[in-house]
MDTraj code that builds the backbone (N, CA, C; nanometers):
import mdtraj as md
import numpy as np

residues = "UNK UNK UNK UNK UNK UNK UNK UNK UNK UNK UNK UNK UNK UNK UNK UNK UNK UNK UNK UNK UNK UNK UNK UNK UNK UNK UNK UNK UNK UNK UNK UNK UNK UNK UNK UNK UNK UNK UNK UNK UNK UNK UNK UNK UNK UNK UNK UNK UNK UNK UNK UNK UNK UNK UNK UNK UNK UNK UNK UNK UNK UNK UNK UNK UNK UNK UNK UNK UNK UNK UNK UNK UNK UNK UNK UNK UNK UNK UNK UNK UNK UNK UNK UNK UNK UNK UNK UNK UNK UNK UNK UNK UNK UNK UNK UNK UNK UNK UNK UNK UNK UNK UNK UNK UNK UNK UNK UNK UNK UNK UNK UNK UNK UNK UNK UNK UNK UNK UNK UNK UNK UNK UNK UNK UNK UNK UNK UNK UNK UNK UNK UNK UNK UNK UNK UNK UNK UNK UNK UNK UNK UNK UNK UNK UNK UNK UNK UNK UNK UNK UNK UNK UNK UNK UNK UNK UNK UNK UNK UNK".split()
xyz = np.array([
    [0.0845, -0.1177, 0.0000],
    [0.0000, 0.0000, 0.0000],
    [0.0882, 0.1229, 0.0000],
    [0.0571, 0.2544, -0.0835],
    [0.1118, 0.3348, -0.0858],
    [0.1651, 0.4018, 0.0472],
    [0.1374, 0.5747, 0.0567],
    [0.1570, 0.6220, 0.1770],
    [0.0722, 0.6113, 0.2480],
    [0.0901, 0.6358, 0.3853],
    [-0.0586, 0.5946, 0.5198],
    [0.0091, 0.7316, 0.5701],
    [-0.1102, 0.7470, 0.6698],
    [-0.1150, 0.8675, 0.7583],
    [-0.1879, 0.7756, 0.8320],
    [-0.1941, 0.8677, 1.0067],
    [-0.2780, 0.8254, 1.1034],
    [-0.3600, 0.9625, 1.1803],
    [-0.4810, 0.8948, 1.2392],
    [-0.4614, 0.9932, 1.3587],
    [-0.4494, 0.9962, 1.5012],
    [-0.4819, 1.1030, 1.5886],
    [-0.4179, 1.0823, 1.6969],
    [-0.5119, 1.0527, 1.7675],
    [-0.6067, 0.9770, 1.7856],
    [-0.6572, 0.9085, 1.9030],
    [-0.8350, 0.9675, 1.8680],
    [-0.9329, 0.9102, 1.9380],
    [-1.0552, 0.9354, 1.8759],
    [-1.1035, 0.9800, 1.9984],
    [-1.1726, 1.1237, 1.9702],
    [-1.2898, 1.2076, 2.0724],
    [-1.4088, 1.0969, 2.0987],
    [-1.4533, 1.0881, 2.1801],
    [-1.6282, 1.0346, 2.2289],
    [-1.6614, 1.1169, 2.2741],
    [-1.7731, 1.1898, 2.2434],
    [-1.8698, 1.2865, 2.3195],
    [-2.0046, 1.2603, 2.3267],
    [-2.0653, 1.2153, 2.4770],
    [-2.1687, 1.1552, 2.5339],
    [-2.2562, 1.2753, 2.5446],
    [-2.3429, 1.3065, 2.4518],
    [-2.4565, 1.3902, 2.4462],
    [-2.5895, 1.3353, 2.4939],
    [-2.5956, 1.2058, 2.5038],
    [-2.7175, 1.1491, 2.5823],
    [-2.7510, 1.1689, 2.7301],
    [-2.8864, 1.1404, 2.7593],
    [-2.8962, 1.1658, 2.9139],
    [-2.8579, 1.0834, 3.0221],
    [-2.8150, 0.9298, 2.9409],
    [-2.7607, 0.8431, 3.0193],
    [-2.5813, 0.8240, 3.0013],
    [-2.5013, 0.7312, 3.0947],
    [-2.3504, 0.6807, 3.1082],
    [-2.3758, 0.6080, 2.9714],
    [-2.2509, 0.5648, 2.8813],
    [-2.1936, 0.4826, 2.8109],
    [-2.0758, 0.4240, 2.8583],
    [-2.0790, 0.2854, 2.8342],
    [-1.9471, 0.2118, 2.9010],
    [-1.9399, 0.0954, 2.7603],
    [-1.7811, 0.0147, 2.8147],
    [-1.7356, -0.0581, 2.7627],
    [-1.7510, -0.0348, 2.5662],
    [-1.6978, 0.0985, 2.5391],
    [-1.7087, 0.1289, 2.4154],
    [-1.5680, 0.0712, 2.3225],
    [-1.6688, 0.0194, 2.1926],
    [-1.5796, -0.0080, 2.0896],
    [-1.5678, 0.0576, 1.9822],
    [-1.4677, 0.1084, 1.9052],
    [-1.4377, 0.1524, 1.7953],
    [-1.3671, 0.0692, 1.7021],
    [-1.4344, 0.0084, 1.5826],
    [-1.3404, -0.0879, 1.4930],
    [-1.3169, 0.0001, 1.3633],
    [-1.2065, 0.0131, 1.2999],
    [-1.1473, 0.0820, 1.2171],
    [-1.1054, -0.0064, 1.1090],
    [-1.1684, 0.0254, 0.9862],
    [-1.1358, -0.1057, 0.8643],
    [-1.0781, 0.0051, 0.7445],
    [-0.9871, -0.0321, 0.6794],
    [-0.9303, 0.0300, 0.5646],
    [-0.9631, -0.1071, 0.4561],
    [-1.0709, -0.0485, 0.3903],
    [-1.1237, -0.1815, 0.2525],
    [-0.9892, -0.1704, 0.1647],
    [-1.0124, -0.2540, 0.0212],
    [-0.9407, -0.2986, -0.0606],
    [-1.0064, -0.1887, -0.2127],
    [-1.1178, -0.1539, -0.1389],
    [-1.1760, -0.0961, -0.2180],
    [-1.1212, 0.0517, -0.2449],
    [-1.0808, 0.1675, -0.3604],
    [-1.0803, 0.2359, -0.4125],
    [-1.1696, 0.3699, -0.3553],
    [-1.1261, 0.4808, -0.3266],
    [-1.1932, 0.5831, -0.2727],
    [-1.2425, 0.7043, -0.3916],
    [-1.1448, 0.6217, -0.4843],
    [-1.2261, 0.7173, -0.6278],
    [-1.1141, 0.8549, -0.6255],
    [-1.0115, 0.8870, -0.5459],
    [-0.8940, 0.9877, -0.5725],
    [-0.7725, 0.9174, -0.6296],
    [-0.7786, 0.7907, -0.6851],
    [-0.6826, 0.7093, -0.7453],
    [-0.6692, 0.7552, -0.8878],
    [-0.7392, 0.8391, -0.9681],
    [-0.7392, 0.8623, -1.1597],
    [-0.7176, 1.0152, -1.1049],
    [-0.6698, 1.0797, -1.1110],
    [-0.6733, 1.2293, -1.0673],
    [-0.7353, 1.2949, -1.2567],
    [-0.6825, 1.2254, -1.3589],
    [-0.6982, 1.2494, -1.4867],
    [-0.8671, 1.2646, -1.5611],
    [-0.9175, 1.1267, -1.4432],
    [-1.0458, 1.1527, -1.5266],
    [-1.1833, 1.1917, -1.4105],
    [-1.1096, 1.2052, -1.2655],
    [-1.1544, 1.3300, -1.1756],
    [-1.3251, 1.1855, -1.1304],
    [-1.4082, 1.2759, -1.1113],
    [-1.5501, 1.2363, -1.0611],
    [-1.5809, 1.1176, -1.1669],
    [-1.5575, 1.1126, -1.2940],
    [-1.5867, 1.0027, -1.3713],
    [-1.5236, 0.8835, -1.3116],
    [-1.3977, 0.8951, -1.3063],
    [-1.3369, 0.7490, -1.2070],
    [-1.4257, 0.7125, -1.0725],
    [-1.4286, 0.8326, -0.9870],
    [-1.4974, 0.7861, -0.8848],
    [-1.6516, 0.7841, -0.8691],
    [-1.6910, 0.7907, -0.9603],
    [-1.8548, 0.7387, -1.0120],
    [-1.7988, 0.6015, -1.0542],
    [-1.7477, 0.5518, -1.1492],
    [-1.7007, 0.4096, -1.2020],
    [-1.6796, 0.3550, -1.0909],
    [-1.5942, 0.3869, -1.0127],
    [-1.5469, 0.2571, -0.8468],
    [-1.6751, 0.2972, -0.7980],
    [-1.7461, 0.3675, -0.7811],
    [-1.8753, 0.3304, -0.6920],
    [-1.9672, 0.2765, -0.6924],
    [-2.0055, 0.2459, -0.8717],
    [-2.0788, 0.1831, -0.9399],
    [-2.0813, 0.0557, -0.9595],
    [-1.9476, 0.0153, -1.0043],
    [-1.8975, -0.1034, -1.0384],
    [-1.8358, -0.2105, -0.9130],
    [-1.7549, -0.1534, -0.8068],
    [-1.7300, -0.2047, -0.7070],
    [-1.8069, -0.2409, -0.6084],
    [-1.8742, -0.3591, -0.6148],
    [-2.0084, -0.3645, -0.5336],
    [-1.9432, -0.4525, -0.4069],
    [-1.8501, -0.4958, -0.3841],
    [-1.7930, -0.5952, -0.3119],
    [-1.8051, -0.5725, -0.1084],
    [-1.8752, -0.6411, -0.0876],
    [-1.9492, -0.5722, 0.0801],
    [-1.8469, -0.5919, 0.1863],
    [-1.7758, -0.4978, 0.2341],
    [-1.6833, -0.4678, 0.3506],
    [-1.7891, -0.5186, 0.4892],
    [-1.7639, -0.5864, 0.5714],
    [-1.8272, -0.6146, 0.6670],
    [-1.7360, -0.5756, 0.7897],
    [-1.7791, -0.4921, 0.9125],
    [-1.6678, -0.4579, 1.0123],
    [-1.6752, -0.5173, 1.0575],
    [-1.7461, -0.6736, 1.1262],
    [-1.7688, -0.7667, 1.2127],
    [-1.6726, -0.8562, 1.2088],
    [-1.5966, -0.8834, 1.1164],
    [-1.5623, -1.0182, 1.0615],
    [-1.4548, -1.0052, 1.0275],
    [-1.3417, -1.0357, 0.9727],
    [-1.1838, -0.9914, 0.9414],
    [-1.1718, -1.1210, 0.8096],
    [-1.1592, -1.0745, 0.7156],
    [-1.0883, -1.1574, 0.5961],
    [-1.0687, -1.0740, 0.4961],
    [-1.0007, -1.0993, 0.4005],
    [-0.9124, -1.0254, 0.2659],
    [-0.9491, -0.9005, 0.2156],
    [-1.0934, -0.8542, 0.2722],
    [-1.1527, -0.7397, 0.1703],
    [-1.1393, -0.6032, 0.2991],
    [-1.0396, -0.6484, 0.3943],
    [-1.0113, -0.5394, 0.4640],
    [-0.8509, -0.5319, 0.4604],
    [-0.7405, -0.4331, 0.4774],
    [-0.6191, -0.4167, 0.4885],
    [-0.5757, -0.3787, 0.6292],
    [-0.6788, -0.3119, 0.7326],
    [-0.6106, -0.3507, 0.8309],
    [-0.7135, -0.2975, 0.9327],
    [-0.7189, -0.3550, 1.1236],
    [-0.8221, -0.3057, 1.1430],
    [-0.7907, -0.2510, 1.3150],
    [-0.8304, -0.1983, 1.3749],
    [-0.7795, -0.1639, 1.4838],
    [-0.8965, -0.1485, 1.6158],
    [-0.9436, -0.2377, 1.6961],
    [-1.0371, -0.2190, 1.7953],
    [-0.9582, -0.1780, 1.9211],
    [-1.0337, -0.0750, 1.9926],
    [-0.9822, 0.0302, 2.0627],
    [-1.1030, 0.0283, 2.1928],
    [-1.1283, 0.0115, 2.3474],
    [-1.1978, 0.0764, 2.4233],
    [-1.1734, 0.0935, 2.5187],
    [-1.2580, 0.1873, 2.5449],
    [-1.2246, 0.2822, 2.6659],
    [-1.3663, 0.2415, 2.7915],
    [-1.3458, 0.2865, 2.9276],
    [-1.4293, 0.2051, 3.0271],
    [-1.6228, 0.2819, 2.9980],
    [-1.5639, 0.3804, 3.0895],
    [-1.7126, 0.4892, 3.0743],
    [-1.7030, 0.6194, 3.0722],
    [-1.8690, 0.6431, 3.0041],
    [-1.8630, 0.8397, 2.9751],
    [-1.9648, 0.8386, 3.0360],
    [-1.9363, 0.9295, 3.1543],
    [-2.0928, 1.0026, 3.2041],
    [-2.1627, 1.0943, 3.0954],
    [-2.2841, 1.0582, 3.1682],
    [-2.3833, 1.1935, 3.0481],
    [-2.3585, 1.3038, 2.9934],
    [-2.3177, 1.3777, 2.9277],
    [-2.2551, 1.4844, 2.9203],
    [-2.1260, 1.4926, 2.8900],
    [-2.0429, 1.3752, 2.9244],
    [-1.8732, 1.3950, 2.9176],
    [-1.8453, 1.3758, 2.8037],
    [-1.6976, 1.3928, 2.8117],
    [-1.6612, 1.3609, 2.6450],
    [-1.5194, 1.2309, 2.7243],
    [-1.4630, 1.1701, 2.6768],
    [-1.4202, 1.0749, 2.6594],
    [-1.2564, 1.0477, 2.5154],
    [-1.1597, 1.0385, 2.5613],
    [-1.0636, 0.9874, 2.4535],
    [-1.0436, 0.8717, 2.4529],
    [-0.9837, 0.8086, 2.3367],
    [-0.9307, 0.6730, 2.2903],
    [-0.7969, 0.6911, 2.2791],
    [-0.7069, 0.6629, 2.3436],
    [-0.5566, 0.6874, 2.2681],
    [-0.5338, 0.5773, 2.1807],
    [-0.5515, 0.6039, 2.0603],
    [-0.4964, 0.5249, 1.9564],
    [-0.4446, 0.5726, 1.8479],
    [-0.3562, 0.5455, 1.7549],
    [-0.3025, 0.5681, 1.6150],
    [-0.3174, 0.5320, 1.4729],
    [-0.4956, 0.4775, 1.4543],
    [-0.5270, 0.3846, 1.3768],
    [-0.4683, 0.4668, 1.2396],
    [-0.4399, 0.4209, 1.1239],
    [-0.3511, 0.4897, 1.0167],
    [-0.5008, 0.4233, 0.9504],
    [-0.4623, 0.5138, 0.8161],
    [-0.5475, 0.5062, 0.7184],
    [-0.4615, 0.5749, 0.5580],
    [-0.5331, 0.5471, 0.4628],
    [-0.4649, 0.6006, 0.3194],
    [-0.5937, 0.6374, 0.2074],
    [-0.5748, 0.8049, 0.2383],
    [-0.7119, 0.8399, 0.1397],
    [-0.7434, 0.8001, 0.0074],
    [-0.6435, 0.7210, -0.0449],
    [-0.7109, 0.6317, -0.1731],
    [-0.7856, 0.5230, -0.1563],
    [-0.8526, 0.4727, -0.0314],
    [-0.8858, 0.3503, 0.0057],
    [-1.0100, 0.4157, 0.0850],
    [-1.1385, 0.3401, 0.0425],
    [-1.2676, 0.3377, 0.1294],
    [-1.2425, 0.2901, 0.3376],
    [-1.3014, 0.3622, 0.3733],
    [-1.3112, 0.3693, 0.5131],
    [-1.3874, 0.3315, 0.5884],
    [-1.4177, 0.2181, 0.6646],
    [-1.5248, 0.1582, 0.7013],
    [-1.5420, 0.2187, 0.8726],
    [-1.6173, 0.2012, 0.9470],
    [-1.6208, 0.1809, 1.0948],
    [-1.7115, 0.1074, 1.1411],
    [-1.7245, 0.0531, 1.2686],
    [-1.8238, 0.0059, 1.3549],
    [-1.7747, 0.0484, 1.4433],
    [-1.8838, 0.0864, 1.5332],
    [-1.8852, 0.1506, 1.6715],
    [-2.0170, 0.0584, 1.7759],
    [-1.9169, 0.0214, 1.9160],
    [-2.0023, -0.0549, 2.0025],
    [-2.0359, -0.0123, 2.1380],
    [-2.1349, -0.0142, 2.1521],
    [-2.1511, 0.0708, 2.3449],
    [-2.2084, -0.0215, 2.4070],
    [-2.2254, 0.0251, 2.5376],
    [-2.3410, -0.0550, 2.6533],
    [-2.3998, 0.0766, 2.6560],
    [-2.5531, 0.1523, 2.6794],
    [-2.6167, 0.2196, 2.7170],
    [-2.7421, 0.1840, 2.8392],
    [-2.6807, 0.2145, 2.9273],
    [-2.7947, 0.2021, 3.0455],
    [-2.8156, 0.0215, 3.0513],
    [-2.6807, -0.0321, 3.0173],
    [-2.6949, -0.1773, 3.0423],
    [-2.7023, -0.2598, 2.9378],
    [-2.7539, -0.2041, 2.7795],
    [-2.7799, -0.2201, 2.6743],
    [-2.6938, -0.1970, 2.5966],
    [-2.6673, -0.3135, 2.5157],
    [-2.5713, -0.3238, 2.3765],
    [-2.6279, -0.2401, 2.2369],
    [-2.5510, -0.1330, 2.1922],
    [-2.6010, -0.0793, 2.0851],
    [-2.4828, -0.0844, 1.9891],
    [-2.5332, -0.0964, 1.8477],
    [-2.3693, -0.0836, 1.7366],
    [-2.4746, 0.0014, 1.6577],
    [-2.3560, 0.0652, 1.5534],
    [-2.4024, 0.1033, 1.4553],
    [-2.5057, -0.0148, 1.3676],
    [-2.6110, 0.0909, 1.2778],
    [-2.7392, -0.0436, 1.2406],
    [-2.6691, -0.0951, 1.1660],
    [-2.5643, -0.0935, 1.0856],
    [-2.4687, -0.1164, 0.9500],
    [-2.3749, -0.2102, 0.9863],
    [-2.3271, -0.2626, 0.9138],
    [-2.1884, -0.3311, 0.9283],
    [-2.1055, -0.2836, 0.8074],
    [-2.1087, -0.2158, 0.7277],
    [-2.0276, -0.1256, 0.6738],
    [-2.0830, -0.0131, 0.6726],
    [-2.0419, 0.0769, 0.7546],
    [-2.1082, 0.2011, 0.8014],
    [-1.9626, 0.3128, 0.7415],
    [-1.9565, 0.3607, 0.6418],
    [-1.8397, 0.3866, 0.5343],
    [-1.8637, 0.5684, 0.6085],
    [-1.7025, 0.6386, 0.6552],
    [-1.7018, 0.7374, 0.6447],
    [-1.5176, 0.7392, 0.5941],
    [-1.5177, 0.7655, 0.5098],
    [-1.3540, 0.8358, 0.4204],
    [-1.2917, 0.8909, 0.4986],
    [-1.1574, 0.8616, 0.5033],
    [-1.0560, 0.9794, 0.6214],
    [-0.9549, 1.0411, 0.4570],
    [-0.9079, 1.1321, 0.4767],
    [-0.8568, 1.2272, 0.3656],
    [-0.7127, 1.2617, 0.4223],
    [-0.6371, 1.3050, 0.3474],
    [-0.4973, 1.3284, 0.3932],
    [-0.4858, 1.4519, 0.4907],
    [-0.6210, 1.5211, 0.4863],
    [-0.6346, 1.6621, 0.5723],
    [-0.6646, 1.6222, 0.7373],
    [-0.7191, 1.4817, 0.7503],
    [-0.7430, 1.3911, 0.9033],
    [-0.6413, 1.3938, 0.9539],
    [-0.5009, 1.3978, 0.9320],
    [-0.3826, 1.3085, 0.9256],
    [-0.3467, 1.3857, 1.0806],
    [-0.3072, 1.3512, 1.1394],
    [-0.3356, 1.3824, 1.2475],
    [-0.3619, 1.4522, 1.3921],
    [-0.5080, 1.4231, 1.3530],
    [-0.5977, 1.4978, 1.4040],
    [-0.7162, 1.3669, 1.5094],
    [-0.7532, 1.4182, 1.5638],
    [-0.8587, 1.2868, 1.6599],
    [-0.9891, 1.3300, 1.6089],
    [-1.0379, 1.2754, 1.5375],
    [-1.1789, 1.2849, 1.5236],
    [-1.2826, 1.2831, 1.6202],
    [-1.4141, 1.3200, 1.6057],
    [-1.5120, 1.3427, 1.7679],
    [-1.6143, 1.2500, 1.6749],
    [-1.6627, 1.1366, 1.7890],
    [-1.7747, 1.0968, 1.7921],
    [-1.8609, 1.1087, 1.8462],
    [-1.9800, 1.1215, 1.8152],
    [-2.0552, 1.2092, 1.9601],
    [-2.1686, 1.1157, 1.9216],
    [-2.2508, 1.0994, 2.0478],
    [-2.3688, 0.9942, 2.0911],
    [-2.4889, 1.0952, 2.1043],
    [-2.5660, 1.0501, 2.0625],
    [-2.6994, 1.1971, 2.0962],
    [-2.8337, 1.1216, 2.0439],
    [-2.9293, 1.2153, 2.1055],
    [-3.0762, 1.0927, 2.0899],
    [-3.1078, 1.2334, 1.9475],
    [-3.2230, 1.1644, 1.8644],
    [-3.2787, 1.2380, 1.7735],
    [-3.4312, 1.1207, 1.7640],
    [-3.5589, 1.2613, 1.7672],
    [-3.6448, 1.2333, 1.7226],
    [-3.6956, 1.1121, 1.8643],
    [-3.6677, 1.1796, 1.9338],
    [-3.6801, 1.1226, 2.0657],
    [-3.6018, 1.0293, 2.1768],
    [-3.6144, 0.9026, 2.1387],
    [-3.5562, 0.7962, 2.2064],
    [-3.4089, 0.7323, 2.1104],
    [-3.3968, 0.7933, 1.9780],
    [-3.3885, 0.7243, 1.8540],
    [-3.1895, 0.7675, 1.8860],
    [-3.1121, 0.6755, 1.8943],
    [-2.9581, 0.7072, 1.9047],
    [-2.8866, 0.7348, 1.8066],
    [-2.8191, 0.8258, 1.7840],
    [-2.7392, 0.8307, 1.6757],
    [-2.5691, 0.8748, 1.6974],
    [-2.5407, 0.8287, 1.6035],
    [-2.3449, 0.8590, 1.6263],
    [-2.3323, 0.9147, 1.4742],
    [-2.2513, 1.0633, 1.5217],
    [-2.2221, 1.1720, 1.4252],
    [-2.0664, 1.1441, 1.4188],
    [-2.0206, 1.0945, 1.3277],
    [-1.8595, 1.1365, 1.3206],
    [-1.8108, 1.2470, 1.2677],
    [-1.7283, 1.3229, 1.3219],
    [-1.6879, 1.4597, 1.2684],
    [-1.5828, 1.4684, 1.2460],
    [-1.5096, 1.4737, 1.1540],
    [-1.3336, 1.4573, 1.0516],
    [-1.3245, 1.6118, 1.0250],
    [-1.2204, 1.6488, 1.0120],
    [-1.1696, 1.7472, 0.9274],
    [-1.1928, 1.7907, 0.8370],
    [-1.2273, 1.6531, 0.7448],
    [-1.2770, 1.6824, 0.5903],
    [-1.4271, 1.6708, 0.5620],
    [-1.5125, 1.6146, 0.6527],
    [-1.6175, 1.6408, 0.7106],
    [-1.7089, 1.5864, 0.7695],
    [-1.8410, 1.5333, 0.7739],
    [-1.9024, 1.4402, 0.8807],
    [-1.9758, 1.3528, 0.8299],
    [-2.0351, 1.2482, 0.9031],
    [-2.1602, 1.1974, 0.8751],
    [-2.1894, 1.0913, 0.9874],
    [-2.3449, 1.0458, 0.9636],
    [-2.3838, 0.9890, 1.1132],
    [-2.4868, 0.8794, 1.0745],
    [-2.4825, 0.8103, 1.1568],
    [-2.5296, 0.6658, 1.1439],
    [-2.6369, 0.6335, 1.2500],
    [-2.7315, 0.5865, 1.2393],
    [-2.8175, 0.5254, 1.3583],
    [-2.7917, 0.4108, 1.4834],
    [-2.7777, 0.4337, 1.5608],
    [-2.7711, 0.3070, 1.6329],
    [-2.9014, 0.1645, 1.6697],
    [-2.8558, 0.0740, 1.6922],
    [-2.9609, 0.0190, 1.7142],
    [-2.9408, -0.0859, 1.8544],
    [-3.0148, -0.1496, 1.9346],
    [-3.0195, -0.2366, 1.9648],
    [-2.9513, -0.4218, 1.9450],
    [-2.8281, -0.4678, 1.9810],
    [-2.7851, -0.6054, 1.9527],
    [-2.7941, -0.6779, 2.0727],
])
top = md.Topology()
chain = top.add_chain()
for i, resn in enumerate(residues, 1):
    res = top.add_residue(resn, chain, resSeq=i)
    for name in ("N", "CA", "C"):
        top.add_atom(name, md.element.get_by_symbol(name[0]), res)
traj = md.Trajectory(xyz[None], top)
């Protein structure tokens, strides 16, 4: 694999009204193409790898269609707190970015609803600690916002 970058350890920020404990963060770098590999033929390449590359990254599971993966946790976040991971998971912005994320809430096991729950790290992440933050929406309903440098996105949690 070409060049890697890392970053420096991952924010948790507990926006819910309850503790989170025994949290996991799994970090997958696919085999798959992030679409900044053709610089020549720009958004057309990375429409083609998105189209054509249908091949399903699973974060649960570890075999060939990941390059490398890094599970990381930390004990508990009171309500309100925020929380670090010291870790150095590396990544390489030509390569799709997977995560799964695992909690206990109020006693209860929640992961992301996904098992390839895809957010891209970019050479501008490089190191920097990203913030994950836990927060209810639309009532009872959990969600995890990841927030990068290069920019965000957020996933539902569910019940396992």
């Amino acid at each position: 694999m070409a060049r890697a970058s890392q970053l420096s350890g991952i924010n948790i920020s507990n926006d819910l009204d309850e503790e989170i404990s025994e949290i996991q963060v799994t970090s997958v770098i696919s085999n798959k193409y992030a679409g900044v590999e053709s610089p020549g033929f720009g958004w057309l390449a990375t429409g083609w790898n998105y189209a054509t590359d249908l091949r399903y990254v699973d974060t649960t599971v570890s075999d060939e269609s990941s390059q490398e993966k890094h599970l990381q946790g930390t004990q508990m976040i009171k309500a309100g707190d925020r929380g670090h991971i010291e870790c150095q998971p590396w990544f390489n912005e030509k390569y799709r970015h997977y995560w799964m994320f695992k909690c206990n809430i109020v006693g209860k096991r929640f992961k992301i609803n996904k098992n390839n729950a895809q957010c891209n790290l970019w050479d501008v992440d490089a190191s920097s600690a990203p913030s994950f933050v836990l927060h209810n929406v639309e009532g009872s309903t959990v969600r995890l916002t990841m927030v990068m440098k290069s920019g965000s996105d957020y996933f539902a949690m569910e019940e396992y």
